[in-house]
FITORSE-119383 format. One record per residue (C-alpha): residue in one letter; x, y, z. Coordinates in steps of 0.05 Angstrom, whole numbers, plus 5000, padded with zeros to 4 digits. Layout:
N
+------+------+------+------+
! resn !   xx !   yy !   zz !
+------+------+------+------+
!    A !    X !    Y !    Z !
...
+------+------+------+------+
END
This chain:
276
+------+------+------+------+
! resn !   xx !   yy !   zz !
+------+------+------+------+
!    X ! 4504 ! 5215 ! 5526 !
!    X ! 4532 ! 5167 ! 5482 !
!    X ! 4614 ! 5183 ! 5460 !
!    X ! 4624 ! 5220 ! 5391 !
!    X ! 4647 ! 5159 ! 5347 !
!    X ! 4710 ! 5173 ! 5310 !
!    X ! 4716 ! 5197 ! 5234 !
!    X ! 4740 ! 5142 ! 5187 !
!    X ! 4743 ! 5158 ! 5109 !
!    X ! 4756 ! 5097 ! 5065 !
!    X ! 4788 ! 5108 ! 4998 !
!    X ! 4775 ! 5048 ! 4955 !
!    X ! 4815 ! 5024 ! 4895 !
!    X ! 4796 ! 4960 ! 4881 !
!    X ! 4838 ! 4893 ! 4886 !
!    X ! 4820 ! 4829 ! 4910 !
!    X ! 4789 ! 4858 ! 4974 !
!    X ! 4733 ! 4877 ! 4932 !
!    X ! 4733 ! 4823 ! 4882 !
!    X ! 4671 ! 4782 ! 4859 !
!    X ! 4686 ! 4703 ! 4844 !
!    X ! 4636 ! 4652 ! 4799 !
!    X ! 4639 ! 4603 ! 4859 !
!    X ! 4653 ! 4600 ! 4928 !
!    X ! 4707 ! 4557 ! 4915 !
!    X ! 4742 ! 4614 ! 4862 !
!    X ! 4802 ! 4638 ! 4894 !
!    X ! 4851 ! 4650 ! 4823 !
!    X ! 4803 ! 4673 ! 4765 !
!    X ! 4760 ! 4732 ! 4795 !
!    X ! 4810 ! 4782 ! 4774 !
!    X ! 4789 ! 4761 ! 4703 !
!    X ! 4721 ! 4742 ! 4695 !
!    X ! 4690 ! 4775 ! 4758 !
!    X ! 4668 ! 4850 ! 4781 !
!    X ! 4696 ! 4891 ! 4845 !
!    X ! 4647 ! 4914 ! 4898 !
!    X ! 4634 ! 4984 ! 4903 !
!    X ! 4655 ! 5010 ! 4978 !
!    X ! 4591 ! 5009 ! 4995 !
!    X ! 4575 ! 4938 ! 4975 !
!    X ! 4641 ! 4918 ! 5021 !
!    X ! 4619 ! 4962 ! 5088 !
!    X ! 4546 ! 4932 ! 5068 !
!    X ! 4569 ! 4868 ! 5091 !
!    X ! 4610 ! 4891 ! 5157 !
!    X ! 4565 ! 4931 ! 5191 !
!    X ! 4594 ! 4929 ! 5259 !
!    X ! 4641 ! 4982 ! 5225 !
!    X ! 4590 ! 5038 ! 5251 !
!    X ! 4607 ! 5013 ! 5321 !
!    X ! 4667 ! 5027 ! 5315 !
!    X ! 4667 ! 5099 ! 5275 !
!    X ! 4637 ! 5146 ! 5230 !
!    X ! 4648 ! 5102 ! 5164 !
!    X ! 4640 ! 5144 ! 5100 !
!    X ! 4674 ! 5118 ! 5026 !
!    X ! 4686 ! 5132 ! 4955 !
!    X ! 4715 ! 5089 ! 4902 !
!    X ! 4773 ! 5133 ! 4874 !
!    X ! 4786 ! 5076 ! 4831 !
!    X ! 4772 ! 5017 ! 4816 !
!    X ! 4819 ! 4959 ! 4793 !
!    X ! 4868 ! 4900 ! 4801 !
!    X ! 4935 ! 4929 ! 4834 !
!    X ! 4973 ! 4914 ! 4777 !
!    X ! 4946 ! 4972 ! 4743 !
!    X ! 4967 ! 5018 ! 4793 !
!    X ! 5032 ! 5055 ! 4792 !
!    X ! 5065 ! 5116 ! 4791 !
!    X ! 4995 ! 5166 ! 4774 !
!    X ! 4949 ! 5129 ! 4817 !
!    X ! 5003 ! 5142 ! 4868 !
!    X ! 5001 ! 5212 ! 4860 !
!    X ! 4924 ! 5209 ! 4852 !
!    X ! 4923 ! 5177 ! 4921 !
!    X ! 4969 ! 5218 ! 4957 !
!    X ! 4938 ! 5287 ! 4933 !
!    X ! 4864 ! 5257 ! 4950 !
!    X ! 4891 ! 5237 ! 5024 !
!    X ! 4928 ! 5297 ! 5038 !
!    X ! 4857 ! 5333 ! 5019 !
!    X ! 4819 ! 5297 ! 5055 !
!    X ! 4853 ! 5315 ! 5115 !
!    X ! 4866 ! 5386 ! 5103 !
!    X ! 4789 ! 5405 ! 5087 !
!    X ! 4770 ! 5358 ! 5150 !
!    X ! 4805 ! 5373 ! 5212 !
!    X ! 4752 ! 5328 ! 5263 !
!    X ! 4780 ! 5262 ! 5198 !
!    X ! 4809 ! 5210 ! 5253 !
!    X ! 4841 ! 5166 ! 5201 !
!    X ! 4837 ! 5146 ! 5125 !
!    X ! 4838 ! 5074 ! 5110 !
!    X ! 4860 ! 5053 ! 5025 !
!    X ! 4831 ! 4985 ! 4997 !
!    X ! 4882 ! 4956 ! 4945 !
!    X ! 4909 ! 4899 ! 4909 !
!    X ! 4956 ! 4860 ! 4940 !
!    X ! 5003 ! 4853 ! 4882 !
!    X ! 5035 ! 4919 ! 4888 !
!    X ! 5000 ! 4944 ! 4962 !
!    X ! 5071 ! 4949 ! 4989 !
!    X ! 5097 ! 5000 ! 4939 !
!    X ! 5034 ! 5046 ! 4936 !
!    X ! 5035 ! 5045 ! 5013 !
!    X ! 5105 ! 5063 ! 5021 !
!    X ! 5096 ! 5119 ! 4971 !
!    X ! 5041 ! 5145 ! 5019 !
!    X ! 5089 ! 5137 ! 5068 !
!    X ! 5136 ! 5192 ! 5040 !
!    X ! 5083 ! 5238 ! 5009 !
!    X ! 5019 ! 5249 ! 5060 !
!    X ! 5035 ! 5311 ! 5102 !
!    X ! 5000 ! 5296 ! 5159 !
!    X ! 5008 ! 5255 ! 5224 !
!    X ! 4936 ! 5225 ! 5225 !
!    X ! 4930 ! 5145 ! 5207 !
!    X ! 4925 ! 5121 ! 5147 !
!    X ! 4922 ! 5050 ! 5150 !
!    X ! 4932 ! 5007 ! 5077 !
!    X ! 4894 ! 4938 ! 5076 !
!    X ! 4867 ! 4891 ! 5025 !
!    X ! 4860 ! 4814 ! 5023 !
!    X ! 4897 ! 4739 ! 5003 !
!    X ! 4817 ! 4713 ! 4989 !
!    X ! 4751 ! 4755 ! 4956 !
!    X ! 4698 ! 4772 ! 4999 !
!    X ! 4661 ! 4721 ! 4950 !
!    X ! 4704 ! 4650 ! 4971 !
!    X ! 4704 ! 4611 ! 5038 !
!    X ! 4745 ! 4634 ! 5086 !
!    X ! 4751 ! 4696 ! 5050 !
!    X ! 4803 ! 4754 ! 5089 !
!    X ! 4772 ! 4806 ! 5058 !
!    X ! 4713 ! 4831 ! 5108 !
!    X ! 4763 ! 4820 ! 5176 !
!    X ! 4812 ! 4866 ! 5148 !
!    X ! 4774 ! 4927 ! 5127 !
!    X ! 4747 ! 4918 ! 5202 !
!    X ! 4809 ! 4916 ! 5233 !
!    X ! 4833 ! 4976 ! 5189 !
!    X ! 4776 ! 5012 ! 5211 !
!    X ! 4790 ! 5004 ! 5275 !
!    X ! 4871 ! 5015 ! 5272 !
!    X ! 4858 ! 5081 ! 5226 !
!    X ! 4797 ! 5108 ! 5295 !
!    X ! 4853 ! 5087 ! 5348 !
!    X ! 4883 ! 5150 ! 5369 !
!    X ! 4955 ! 5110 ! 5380 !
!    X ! 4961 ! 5106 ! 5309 !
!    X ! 4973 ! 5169 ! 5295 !
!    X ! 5047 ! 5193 ! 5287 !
!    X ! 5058 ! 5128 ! 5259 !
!    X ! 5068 ! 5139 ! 5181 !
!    X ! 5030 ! 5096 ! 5135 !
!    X ! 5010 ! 5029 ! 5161 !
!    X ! 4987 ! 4961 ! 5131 !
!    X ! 4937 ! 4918 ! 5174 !
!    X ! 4928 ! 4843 ! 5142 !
!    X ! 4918 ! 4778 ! 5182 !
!    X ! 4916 ! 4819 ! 5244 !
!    X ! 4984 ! 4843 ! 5237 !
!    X ! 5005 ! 4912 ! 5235 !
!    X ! 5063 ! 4935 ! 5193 !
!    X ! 5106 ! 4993 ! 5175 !
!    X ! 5101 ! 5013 ! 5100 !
!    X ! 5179 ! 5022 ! 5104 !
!    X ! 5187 ! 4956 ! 5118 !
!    X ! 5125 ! 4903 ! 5087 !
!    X ! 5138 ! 4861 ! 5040 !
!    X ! 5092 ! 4806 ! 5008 !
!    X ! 5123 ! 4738 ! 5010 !
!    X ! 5071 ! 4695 ! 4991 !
!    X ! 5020 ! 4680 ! 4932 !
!    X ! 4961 ! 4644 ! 4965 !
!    X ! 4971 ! 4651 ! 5043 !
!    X ! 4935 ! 4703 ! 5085 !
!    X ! 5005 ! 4713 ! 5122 !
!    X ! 5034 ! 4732 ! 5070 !
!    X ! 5050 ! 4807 ! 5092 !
!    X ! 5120 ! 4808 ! 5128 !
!    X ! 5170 ! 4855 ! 5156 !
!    X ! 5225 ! 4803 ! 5158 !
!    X ! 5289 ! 4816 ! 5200 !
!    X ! 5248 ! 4880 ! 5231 !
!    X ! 5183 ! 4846 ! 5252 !
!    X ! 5113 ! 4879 ! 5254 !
!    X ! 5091 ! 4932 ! 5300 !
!    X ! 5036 ! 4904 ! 5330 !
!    X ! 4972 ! 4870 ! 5333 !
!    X ! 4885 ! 4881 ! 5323 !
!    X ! 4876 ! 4831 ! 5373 !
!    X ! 4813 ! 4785 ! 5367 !
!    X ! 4780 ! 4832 ! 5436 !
!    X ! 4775 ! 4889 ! 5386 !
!    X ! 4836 ! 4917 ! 5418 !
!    X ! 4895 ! 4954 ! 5384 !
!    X ! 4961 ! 4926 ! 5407 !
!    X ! 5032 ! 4963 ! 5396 !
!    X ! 5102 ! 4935 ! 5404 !
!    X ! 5144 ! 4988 ! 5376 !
!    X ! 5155 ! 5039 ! 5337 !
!    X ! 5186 ! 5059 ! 5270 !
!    X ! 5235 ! 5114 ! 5274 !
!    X ! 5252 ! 5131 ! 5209 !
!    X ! 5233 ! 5191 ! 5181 !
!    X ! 5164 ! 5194 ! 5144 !
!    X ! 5098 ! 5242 ! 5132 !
!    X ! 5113 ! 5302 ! 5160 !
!    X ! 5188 ! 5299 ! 5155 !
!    X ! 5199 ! 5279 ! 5097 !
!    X ! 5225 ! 5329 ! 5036 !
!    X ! 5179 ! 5305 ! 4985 !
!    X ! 5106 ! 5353 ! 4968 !
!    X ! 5063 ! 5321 ! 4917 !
!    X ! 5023 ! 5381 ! 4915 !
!    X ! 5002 ! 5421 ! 4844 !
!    X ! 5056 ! 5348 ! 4818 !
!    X ! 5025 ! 5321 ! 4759 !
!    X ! 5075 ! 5276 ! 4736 !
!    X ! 5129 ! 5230 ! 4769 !
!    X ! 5197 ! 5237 ! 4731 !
!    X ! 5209 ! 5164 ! 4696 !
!    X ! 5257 ! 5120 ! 4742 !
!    X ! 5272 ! 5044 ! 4716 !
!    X ! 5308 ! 4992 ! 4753 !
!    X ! 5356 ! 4943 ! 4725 !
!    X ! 5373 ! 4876 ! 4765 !
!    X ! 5439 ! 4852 ! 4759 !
!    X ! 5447 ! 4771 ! 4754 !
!    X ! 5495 ! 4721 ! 4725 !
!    X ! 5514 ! 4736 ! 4652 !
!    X ! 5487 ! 4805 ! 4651 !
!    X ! 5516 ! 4846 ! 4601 !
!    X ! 5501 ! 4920 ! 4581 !
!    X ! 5447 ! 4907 ! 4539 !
!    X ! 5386 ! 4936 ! 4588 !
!    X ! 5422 ! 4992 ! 4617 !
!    X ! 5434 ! 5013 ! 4545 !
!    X ! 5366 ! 5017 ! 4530 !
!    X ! 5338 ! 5043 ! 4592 !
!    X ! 5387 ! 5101 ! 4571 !
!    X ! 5369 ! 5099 ! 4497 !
!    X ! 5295 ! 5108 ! 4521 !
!    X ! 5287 ! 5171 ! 4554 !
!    X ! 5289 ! 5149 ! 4630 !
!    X ! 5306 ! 5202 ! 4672 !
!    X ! 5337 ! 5158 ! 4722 !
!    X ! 5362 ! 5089 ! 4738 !
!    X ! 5373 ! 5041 ! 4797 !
!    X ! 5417 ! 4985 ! 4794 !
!    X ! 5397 ! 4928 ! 4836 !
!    X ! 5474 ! 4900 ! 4840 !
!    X ! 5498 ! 4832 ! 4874 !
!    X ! 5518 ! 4829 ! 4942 !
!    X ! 5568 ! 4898 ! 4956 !
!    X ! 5531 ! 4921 ! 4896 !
!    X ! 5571 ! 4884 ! 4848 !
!    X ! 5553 ! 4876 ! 4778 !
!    X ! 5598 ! 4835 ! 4713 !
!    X ! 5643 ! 4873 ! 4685 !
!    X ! 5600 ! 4879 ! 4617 !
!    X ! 5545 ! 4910 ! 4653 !
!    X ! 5593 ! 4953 ! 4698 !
!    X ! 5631 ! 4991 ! 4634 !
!    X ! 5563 ! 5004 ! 4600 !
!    X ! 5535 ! 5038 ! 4674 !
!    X ! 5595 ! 5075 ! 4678 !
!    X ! 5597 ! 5099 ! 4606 !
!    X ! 5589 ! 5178 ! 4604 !
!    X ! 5606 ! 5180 ! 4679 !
!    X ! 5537 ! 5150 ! 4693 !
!    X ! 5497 ! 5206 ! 4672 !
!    X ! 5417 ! 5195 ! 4688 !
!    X ! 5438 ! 5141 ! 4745 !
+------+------+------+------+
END
C-alpha cells in the first residue's frame, strides 16, 4: 500500500510568483499591465506537486506586495493559525507573496502563528510568464520544505533559489537577481537540493511561534508604529509630525550607537519621549 502523502495547504496572495507578463521577454511591467494566476492556475503548471503531498489552495488575496502591510498581516496570521487548529493531520502551510515586502510579512508570521508545524514563505525574482522564470521551482521546493517533517519547530521559513532562510534573519538585497534573498553575517539554514532532498545546516534559536508573547487572536487592528531614519542634516521636523499625527509609537533608526544630530535628538526627547 502506497504511503499517506503529506497535507500541504497553500495560502496565496499574489506577487510576482503569480504574475502574468505581455511577452516572454517582460520581466519589469507585469505588475502593471498584467493579471496574477489564481493558485490553481500556478499548481496547474507544477504538477509533480501531488508527488510530493496532498496540495490544496485558496487565494486569500490577491496583489503586488506592496499593498500588503499591517491588516493583511493580521489576515494571514489568523487564517494560518486556523488552518492548523481545525486540521490537526495539516503537515505544513506554504504563503505565495510579493517579494517587495516578503521579508516583513514573513517575520510577522514568525512572531504570531502558534503552532510548531512549517510554514514555509516563497515567491519569485521572474513571473511564471518570462524565460527562465523562478516562479514554478520555488512553490515546488516550498511544497516540499513545508511536507518535510524536519521543518517543523523551525518558525517561519523562506525557500527562494533553493535556499532556506530564517524569517528573523532574510533580507532582500537585490532588484533583478534570483539570489537576492540573504541572511548576511548569519547565513541560511539550509538547502532543497536539486535530488528533491531537504538539507539542514543549523538551527535558529531565537525565540519564535510558540514562545513568543504576542496572540493575534479576536486582534482586529495593529496599533500605528512609524519609523524615522536618522541621516546627515536631520532635524526635528519628522519626529514632530509623526507625533502631531496620532502614531501610537515610534522607532528611531539612529546612526551607528544610535546617534542622531542634536536637532533631531531635543525634538525625540521633548516631553520625555512620550509615544517612543
Amino acid at each position: 500500500m502506497a504511503a499517506q502523502r503529506p497535507k500541504v495547504r497553500i495560502v496565496a496572495t499574489g506577487g510576482s510568483i503569480s504574475g502574468i507578463g505581455p511577452h516572454r521577454l517582460d520581466y519589469t511591467l507585469y505588475p502593471e499591465i498584467g493579471r496574477r494566476m489564481s493558485i490553481e492556475e500556478m499548481l496547474a503548471r507544477i504538477p509533480e506537486a501531488q508527488e510530493i503531498a496532498e496540495v490544496q489552495g485558496e487565494n486569500l488575496i490577491r496583489v503586488g506586495s506592496t499593498a500588503i502591510g499591517p491588516q493583511e498581516w493580521l489576515q494571514m496570521a489568523q487564517r494560518i493559525n486556523q488552518l492548523f487548529q481545525e486540521d490537526s493531520s495539516l503537515s505544513g502551510v506554504v504563503v505565495t507573496h510579493g517579494t517587495a515586502t516578503l521579508e516583513e510579512t514573513a517575520y510577522f508570521l514568525h512572531l504570531t502563528v502558534k503552532s510548531e508545524r512549517p510554514v514555509v514563505v516563497t515567491g519569485a525574482m521572474r513571473p511564471p510568464t518570462a524565460v527562465g522564470t523562478d516562479a514554478d521551482l520555488n512553490l515546488l521546493d516550498a511544497i516540499r520544505l513545508a511536507a518535510c517533517p524536519e521543518a517543523a519547530g523551525r518558525g517561519v521559513l523562506t525557500v527562494l533559489n533553493n535556499e532556506i532562510q530564517s524569517a528573523r534573519d532574510v533580507t532582500k538585497t537585490n532588484t533583478f537577481r534570483v539570489e537576492t534573498f540573504k541572511s548576511r553575517e548569519l547565513g541560511f539554514l539550509g538547502y532543497t537540493d536539486s535530488d528533491g532532498q531537504v538539507v539542514f545546516y543549523r538551527s535558529t534559536t531565537r525565540k519564535h511561534t510558540t514562545a513568543t508573547p504576542f496572540h493575534v487572536t479576536g486582534t482586529q487592528v495593529l496599533p500605528r508604529v512609524d519609523i524615522v531614519y536618522a541621516y546627515g542634516g536631520a532635524d526635528g521636523l519628522l519626529v514632530d509630525a509623526v507625533r502631531q499625527h496620532g502614531s501610537e509609537g515610534m522607532v528611531l533608526v539612529g546612526l551607528p550607537l544610535a546617534c542622531c544630530s542634536w536637532a533631531r535628538r531635543r525634538s525625540w526627547t521633548r516631553e520625555g519621549g512620550r509615544g517612543s
